[in-house]
Backbone as CSV, one residue per row, in Angstrom:
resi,resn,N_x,N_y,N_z,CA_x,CA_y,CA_z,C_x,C_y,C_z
1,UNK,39.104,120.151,118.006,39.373,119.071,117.067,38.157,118.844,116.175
2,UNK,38.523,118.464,114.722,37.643,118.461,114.095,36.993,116.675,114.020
3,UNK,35.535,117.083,114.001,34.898,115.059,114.000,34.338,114.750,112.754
4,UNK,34.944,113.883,111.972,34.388,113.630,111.016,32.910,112.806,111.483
5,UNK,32.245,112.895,110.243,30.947,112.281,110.466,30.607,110.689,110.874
6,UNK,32.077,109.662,110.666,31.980,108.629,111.177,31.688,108.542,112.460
7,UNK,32.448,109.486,113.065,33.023,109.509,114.357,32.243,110.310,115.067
8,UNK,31.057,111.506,114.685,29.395,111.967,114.900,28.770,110.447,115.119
9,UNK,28.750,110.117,114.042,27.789,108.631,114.243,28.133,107.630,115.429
10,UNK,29.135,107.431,115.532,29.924,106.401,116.870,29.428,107.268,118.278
11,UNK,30.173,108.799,118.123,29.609,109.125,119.286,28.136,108.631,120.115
12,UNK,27.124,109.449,118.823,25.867,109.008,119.385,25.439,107.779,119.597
13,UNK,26.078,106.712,118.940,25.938,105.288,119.404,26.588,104.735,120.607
14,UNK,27.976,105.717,121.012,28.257,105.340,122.184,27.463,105.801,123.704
15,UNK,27.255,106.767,123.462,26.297,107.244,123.942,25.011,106.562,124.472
16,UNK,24.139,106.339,123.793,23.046,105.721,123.524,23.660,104.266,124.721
17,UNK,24.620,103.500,124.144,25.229,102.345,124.495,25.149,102.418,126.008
18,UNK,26.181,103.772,126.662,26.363,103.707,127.794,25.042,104.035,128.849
19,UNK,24.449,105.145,128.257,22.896,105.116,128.801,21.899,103.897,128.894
20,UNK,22.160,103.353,128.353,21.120,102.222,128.031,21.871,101.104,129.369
21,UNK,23.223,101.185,129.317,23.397,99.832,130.213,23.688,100.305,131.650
22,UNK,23.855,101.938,131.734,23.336,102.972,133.080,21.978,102.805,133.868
23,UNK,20.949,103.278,132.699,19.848,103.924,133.537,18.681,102.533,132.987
24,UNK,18.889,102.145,131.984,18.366,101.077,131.904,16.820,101.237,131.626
25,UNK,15.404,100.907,132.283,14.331,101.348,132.894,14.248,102.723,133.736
26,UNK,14.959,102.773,133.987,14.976,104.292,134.964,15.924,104.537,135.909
27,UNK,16.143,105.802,136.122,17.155,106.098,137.685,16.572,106.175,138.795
28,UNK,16.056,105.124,139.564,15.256,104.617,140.973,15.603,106.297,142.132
29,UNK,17.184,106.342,142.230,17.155,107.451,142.939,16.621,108.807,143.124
30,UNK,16.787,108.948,141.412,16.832,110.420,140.801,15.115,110.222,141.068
31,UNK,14.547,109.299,141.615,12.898,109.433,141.315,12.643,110.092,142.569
32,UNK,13.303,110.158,143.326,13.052,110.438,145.042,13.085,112.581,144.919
33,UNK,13.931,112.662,143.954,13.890,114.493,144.018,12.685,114.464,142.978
34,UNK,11.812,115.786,143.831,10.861,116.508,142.626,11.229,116.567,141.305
35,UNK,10.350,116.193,140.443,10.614,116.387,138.578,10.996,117.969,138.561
36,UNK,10.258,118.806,139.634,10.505,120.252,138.908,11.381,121.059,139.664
37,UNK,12.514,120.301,140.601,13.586,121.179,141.118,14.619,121.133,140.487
38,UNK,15.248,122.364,140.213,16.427,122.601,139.219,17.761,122.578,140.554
39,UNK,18.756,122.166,139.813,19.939,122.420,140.093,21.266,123.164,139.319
40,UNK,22.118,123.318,140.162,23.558,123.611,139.221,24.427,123.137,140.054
41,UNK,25.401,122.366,138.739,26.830,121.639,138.983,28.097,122.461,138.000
42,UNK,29.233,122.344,138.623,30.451,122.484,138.524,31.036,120.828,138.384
43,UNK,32.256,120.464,137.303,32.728,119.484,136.689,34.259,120.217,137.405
44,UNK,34.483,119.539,137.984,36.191,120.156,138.709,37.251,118.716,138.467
45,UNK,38.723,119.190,137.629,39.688,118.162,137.716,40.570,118.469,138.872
46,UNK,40.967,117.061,139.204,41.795,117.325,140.252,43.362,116.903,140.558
47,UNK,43.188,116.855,138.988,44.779,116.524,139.095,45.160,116.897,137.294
48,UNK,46.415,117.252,136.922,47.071,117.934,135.781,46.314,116.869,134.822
49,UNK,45.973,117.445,133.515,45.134,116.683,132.598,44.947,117.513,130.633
50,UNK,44.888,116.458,130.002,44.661,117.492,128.878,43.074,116.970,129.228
51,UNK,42.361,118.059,128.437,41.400,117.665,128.277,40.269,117.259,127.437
52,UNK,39.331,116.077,127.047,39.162,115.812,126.135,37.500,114.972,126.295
53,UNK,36.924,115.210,125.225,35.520,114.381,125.377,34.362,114.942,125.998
54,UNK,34.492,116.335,125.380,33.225,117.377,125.724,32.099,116.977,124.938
55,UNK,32.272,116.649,123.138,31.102,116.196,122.945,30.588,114.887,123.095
56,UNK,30.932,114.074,123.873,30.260,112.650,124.587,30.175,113.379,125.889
57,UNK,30.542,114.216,126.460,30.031,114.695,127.612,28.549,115.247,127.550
58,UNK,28.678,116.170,126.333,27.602,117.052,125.877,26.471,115.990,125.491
59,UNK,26.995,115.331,124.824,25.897,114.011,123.812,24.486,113.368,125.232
60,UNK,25.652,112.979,126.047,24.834,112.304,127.299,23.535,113.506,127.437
61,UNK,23.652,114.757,127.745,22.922,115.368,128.143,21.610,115.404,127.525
62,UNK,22.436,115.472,126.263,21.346,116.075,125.210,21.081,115.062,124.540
63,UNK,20.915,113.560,125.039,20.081,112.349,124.504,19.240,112.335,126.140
64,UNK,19.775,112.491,126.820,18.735,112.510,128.057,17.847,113.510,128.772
65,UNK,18.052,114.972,128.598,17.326,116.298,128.456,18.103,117.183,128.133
66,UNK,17.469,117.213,127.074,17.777,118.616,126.048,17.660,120.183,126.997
67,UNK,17.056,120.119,127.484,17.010,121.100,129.046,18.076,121.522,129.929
68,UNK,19.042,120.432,130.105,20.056,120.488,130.530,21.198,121.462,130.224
69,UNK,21.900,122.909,130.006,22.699,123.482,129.528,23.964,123.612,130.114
70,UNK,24.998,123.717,129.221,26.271,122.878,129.760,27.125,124.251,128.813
71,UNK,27.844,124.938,130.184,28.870,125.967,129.543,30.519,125.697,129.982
72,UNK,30.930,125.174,129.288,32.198,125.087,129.040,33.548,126.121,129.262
73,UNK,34.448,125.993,130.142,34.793,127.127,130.545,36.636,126.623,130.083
74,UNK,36.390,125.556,129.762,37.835,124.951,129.269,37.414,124.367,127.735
75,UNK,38.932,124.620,126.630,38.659,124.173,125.600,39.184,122.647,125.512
76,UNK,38.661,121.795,124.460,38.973,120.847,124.112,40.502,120.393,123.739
77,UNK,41.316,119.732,124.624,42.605,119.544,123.959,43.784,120.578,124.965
78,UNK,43.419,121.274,125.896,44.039,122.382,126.830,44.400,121.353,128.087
79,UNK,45.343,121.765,128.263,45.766,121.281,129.733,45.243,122.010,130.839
80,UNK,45.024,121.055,131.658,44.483,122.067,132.809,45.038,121.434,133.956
81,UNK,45.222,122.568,135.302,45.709,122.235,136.327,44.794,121.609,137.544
82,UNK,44.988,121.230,138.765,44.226,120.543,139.335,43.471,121.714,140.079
83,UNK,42.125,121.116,140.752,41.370,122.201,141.237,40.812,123.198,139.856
84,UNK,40.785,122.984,138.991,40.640,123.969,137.747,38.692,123.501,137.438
85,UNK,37.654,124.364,137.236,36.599,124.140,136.896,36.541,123.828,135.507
86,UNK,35.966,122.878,134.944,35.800,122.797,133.232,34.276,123.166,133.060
87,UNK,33.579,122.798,133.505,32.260,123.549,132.925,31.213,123.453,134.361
88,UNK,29.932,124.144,133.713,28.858,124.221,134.356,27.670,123.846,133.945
89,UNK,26.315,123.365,134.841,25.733,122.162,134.086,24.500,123.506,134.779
90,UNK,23.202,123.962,134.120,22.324,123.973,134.934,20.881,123.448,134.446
91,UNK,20.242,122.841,135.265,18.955,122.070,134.870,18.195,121.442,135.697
92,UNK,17.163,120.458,135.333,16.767,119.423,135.908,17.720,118.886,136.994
93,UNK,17.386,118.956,138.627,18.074,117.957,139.416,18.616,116.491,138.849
94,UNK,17.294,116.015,138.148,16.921,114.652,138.160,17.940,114.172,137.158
95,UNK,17.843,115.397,136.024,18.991,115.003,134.786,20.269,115.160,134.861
96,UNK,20.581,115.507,135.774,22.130,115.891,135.812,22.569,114.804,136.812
97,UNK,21.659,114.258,137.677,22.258,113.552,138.667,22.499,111.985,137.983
98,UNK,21.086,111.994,137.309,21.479,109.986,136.216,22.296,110.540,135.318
99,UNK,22.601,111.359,134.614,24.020,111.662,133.768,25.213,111.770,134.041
100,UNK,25.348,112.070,135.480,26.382,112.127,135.753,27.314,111.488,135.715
101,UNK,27.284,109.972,136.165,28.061,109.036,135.893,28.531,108.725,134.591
102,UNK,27.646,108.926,133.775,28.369,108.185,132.243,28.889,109.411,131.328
103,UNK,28.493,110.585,131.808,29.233,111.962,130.999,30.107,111.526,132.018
104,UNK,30.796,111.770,133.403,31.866,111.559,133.901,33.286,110.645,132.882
105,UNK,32.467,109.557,133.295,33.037,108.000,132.491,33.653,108.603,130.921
106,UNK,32.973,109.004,129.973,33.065,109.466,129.097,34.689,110.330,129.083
107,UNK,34.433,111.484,129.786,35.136,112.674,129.415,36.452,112.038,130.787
108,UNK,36.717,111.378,132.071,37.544,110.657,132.465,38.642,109.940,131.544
109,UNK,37.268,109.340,130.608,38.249,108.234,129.503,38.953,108.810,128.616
110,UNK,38.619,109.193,127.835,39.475,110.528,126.906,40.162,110.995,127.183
111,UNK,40.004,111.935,128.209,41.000,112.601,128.695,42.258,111.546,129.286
112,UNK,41.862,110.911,129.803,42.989,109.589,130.422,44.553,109.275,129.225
113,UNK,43.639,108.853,127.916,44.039,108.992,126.606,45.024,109.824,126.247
114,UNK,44.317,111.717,126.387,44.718,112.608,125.581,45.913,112.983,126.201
115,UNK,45.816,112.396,127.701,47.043,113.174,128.838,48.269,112.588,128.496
116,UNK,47.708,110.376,128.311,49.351,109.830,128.095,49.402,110.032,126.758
117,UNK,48.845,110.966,125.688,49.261,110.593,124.763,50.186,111.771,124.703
118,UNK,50.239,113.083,125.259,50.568,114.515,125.731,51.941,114.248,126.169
119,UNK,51.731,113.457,127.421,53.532,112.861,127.771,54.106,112.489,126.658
120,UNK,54.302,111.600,125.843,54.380,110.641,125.130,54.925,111.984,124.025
121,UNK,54.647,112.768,123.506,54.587,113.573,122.499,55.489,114.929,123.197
122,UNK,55.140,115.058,124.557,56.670,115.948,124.919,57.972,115.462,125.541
123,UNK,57.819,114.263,125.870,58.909,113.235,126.246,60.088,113.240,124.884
124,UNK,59.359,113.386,123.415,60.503,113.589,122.204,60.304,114.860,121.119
125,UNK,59.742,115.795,122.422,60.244,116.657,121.749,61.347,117.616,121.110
126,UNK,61.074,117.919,119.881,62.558,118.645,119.238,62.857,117.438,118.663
127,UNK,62.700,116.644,117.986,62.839,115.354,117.618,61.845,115.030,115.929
128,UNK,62.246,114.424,115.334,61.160,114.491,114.042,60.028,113.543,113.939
129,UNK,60.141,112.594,114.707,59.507,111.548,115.355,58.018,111.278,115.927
130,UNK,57.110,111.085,115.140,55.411,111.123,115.910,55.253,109.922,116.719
131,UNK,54.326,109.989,117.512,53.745,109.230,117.892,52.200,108.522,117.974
132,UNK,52.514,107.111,117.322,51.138,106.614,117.032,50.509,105.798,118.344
133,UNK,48.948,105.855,117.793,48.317,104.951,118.870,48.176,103.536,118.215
134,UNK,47.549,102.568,118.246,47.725,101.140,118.196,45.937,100.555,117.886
135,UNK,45.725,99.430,117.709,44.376,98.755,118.135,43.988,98.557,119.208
136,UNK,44.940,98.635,119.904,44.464,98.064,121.065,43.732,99.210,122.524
137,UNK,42.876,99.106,121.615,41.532,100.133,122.284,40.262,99.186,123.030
138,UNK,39.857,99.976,124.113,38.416,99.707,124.714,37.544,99.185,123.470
139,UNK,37.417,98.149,123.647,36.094,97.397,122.814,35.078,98.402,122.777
140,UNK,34.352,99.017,121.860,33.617,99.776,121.379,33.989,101.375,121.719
141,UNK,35.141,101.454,121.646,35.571,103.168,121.809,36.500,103.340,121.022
142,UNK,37.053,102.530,120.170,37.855,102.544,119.042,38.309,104.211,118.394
143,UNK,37.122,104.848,117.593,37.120,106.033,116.885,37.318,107.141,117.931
144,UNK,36.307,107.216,119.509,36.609,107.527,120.798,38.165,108.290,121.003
145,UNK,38.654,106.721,121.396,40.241,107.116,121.936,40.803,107.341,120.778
146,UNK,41.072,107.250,119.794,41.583,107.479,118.409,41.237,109.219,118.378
147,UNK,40.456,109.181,118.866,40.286,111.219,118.628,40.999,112.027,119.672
148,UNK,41.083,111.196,120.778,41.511,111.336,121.880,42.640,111.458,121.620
149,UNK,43.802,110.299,120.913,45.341,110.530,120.964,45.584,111.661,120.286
150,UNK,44.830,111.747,118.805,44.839,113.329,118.371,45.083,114.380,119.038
151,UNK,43.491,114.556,119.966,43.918,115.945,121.075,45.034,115.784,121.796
152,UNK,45.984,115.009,122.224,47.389,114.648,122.585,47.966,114.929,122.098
153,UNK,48.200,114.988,121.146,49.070,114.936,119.584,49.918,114.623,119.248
154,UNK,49.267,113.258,119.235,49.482,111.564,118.869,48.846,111.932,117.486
155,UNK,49.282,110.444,116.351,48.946,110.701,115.310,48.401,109.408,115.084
156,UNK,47.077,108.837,114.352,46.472,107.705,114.632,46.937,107.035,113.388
157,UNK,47.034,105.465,113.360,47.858,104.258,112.926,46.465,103.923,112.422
158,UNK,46.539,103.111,111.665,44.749,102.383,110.593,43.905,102.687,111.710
159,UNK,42.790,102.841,111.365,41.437,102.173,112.282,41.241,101.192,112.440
160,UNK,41.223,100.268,111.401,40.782,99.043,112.040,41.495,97.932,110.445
161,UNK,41.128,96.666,110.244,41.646,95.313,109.838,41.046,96.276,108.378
162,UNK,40.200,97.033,108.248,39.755,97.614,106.670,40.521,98.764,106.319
163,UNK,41.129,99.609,106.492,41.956,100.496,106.321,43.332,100.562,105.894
164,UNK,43.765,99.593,106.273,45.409,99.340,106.006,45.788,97.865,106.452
165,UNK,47.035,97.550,106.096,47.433,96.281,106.067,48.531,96.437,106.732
166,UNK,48.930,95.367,107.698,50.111,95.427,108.379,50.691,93.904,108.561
167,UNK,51.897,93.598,107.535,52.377,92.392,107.354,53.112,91.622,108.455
168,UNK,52.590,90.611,109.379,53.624,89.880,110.365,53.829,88.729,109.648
169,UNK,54.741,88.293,111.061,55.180,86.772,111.080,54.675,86.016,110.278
170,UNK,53.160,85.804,110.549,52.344,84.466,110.490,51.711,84.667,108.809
171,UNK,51.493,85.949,108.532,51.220,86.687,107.208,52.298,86.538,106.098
172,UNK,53.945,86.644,106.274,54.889,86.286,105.683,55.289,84.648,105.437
173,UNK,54.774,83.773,106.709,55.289,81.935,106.896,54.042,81.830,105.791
174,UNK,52.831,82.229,105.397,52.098,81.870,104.427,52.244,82.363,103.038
175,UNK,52.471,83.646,102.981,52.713,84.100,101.613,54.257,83.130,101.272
176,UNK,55.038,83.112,102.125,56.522,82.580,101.722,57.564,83.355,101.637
177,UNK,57.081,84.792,101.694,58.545,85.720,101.612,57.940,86.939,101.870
178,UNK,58.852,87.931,102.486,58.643,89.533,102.185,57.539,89.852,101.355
179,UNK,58.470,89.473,100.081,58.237,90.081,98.778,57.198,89.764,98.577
180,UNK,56.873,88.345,98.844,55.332,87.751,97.583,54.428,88.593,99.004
181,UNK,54.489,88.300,100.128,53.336,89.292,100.987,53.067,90.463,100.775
182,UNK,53.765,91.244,100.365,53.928,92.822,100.225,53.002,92.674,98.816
183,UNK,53.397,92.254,97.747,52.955,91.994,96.251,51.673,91.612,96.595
184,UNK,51.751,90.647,97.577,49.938,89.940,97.414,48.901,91.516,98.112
185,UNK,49.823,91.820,99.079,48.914,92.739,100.141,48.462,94.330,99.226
186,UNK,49.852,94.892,98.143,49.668,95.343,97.332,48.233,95.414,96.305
187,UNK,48.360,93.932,96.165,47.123,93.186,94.653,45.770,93.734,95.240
188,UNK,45.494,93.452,96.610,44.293,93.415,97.805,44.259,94.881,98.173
189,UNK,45.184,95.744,98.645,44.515,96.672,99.192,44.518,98.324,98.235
190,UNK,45.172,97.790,97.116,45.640,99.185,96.598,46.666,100.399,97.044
191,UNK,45.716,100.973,97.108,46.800,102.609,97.701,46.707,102.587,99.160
192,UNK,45.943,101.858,99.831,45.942,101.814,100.984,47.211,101.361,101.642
193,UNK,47.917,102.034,103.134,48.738,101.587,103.391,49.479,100.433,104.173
194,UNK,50.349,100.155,103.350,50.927,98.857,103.564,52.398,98.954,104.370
195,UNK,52.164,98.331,105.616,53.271,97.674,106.659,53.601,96.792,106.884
196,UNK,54.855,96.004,107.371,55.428,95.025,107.180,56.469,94.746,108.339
197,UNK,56.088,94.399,109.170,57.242,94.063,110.609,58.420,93.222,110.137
198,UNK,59.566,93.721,110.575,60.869,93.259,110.437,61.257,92.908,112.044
199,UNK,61.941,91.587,112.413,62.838,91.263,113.418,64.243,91.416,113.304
200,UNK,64.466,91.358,112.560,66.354,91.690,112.024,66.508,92.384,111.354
201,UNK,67.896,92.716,111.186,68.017,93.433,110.079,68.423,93.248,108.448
202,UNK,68.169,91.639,108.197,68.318,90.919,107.426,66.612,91.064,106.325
203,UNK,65.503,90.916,107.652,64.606,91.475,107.113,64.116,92.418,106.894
204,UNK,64.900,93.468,107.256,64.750,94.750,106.855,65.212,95.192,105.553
205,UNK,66.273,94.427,105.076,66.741,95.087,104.057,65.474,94.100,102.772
206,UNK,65.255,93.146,103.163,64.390,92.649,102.072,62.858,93.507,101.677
207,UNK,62.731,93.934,103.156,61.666,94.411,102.909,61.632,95.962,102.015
208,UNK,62.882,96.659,102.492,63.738,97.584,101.687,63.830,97.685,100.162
209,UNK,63.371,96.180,99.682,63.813,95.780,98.272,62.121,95.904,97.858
210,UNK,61.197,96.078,98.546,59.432,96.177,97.570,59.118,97.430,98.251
211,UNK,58.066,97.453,97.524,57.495,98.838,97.277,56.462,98.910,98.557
212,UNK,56.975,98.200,99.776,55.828,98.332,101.625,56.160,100.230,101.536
213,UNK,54.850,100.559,102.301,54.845,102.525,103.012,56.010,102.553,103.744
214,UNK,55.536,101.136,105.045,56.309,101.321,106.046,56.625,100.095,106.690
215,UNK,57.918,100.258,107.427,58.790,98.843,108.249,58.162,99.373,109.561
216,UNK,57.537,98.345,110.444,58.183,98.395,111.976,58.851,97.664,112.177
217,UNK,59.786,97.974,113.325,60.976,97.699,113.843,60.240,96.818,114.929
218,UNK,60.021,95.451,114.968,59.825,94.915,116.563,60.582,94.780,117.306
219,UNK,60.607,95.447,118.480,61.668,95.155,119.595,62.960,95.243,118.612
220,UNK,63.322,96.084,118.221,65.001,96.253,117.954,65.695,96.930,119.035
221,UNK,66.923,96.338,119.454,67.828,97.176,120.262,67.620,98.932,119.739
222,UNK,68.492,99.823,120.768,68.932,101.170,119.708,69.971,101.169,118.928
223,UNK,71.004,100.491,119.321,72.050,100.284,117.895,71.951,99.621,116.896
224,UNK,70.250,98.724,117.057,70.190,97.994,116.033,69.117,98.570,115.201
225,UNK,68.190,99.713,116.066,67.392,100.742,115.414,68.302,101.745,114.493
226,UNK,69.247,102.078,114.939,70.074,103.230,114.467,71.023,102.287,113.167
227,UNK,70.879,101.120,113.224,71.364,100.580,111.778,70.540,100.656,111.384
228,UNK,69.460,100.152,111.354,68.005,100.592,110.538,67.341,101.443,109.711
229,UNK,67.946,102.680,110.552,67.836,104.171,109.750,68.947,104.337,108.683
230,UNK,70.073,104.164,109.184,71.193,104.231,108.523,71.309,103.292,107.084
231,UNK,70.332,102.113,107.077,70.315,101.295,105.922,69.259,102.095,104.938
232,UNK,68.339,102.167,105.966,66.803,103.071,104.502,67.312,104.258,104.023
233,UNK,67.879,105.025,105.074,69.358,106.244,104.308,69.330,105.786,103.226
234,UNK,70.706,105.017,103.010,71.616,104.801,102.225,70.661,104.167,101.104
235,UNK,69.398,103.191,100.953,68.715,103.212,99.842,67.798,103.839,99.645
236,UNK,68.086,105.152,100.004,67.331,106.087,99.440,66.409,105.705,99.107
237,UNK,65.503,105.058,100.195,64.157,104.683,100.411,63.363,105.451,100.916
238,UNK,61.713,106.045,100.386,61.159,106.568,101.030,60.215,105.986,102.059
239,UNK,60.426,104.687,102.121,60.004,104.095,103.226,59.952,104.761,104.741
240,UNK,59.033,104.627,105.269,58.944,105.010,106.718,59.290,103.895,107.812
241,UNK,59.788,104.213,108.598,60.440,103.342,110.233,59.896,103.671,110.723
242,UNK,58.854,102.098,111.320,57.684,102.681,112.766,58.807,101.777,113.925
243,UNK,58.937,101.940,114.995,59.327,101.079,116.074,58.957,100.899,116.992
244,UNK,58.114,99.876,117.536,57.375,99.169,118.115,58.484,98.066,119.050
245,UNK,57.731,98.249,120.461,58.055,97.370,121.230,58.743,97.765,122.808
246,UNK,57.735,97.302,124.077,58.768,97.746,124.897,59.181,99.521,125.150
247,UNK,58.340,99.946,124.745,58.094,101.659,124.959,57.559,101.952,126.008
248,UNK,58.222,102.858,127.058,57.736,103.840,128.114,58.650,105.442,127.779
249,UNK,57.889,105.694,129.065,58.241,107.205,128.868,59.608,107.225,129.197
250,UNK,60.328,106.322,129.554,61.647,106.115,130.227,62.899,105.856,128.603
251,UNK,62.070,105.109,128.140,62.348,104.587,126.638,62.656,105.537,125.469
252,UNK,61.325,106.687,125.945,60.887,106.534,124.337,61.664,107.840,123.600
253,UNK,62.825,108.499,124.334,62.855,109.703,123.795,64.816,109.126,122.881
254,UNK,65.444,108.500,124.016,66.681,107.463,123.073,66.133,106.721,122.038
255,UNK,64.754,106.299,121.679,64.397,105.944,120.515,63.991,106.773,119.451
256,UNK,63.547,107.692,119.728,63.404,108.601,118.928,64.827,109.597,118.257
257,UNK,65.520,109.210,118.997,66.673,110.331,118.817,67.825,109.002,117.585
258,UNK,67.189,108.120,117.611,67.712,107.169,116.539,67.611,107.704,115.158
259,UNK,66.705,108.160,114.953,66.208,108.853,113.891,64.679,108.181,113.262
260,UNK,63.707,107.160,113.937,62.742,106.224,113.323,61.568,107.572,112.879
261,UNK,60.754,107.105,112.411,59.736,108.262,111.848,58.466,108.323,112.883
262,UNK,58.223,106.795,112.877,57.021,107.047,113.965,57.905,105.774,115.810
263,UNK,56.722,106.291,116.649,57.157,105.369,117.478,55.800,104.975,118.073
264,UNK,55.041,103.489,118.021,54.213,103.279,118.557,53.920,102.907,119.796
265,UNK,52.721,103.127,120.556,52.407,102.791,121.972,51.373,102.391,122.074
266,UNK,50.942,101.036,122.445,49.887,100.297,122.875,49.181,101.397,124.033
267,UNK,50.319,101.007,124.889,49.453,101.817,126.538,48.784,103.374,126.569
268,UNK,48.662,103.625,125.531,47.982,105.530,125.062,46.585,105.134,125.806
269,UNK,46.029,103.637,124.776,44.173,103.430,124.940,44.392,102.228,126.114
270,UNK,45.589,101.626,126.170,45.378,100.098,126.996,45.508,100.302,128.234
271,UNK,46.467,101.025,128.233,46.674,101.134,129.861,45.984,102.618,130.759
272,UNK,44.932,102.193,130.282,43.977,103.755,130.685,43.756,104.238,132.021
273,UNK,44.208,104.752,132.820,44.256,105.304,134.163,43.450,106.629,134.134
274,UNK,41.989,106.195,134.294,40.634,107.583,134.441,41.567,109.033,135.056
275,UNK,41.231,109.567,134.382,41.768,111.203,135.142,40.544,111.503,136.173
276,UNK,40.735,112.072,137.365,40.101,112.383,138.586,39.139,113.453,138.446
277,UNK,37.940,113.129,138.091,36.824,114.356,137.638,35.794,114.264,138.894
278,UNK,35.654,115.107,139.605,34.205,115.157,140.375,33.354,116.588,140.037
279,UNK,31.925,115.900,140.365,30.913,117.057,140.023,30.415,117.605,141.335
280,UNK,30.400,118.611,141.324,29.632,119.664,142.488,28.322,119.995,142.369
281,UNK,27.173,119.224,143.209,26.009,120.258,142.901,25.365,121.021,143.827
282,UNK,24.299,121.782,143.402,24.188,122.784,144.365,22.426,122.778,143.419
283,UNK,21.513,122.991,144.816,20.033,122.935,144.256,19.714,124.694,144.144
284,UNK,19.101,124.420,143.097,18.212,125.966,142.953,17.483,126.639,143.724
């Protein structure tokens, strides 16, 4: 996967972040082995996983010793089976053992990400239907899991409140209508894209009537999703249908088969369940 340079910059700040509230002053333990005995570790998953977050794996190392060399024996974004080795670490005892935890943490989290976002994306397959991730990300891993649903292949929804506009409830009871919100959000953000949540299908068709990217559907039934499609049809609208609400893997493939364009999921970054990584070491 390719990282844009925002998302270079975040890394190394996340990085930095997690080291700092790790090792702090120092790793008390790692002081007990000689500075000059080397080791080698093996990174083994132990249960089915895509995999994801080699360079925050890598980053840890190489903000804490550059000495440390790390060969990779799995690619970024590959599924792998359990018992499967992903890389090999050899170096400093001392550095591999205080790294361990937060390269773990790191490449656990991601991958956690990249796996439900993997279900999620073959659950509708054969289907025309993507699947987006949401805001609702780990407080300071935002760009992180956002790269993460990618290697899933998940397709990512704004970054953040500066990127795009997404019209609710409380955004429409102030503007006064659809229309004047869409127009105002228009005036404000430019070409940037503009969304607009519908509860009925009363407000769907209004919203149908301005120039919004895209409708989500909150919580619509499926026969009331499948009128939905069937209305932006018929006005030959190029509007896009996101549908939001109440999505599992149990859910999400009768929603998709409605015909909506995207289908969003909070639980990709929220409901993060670490994938099972342990390290093996072995002294020189």
């Amino acid at each position: 996967m390719n990282m844009t340079p925002a998302l270079e910059a975040a890394l190394e700040a996340q990085v930095t972040l997690a080291l700092r509230e790790d090792v702090g002053s120092g790793d008390l333990t790692a002081s007990l082995i000689p500075a000059d005995r080397l080791a080698r570790a093996t990174v083994v998953c132990r249960e089915t996983a895509v995999l994801c977050g080699r360079a925050w794996f890598d980053g840890v190392f190489r903000q804490l010793d550059p000495e440390v060399r790390i060969r990779w024996e799995i690619g970024e974004g590959t599924l792998v089976d359990p018992d499967q080795t992903l890389c090999e670490l050899v170096g400093p005892a001392r550095s591999i053992l205080t790294g361990e935890r937060t390269a773990l943490n790191f490449l656990q989290t991601l991958s956690a990400t990249a796996t439900a976002t993997r279900r999620h994306v073959d659950a509708i397959a054969g289907t025309n239907t993507r699947i987006l991730d949401t805001r609702k990300t780990l407080p300071g891993l935002r760009l992180a899991q956002k790269y993460a649903v990618r290697c899933g292949g998940g397709t990512n929804h704004r970054i953040g409140l500066f990127d795009g506009v997404l019209v609710k409830e409380n955004h429409i009871a102030a503007a006064g209508s659809i229309e004047a919100a869409v127009r105002s959000a228009r005036a404000v953000a430019g070409q940037a894209l503009i969304e607009v949540e519908v509860e009925n299908l009363n407000e769907l068709k209004q919203a149908l009537a301005t120039d919004v990217d895209r409708i989500m559907l909150d919580n619509f039934g499926l026969a009331q999703m499948r009128e939905a499609v069937a209305l932006t049809r018929d006005s030959h609208s190029r509007i896009e249908l996101e549908a939001s609400g109440n999505v599992t893997l149990q859910t999400i493939r009768p929603i998709a088969e409605t015909g909506v364009d995207y289908i969003s999921v909070g639980g990709l970054t929220k409901h993060v369940q670490a994938i099972d990584l342990s390290m093996r070491f072995a002294m020189e």
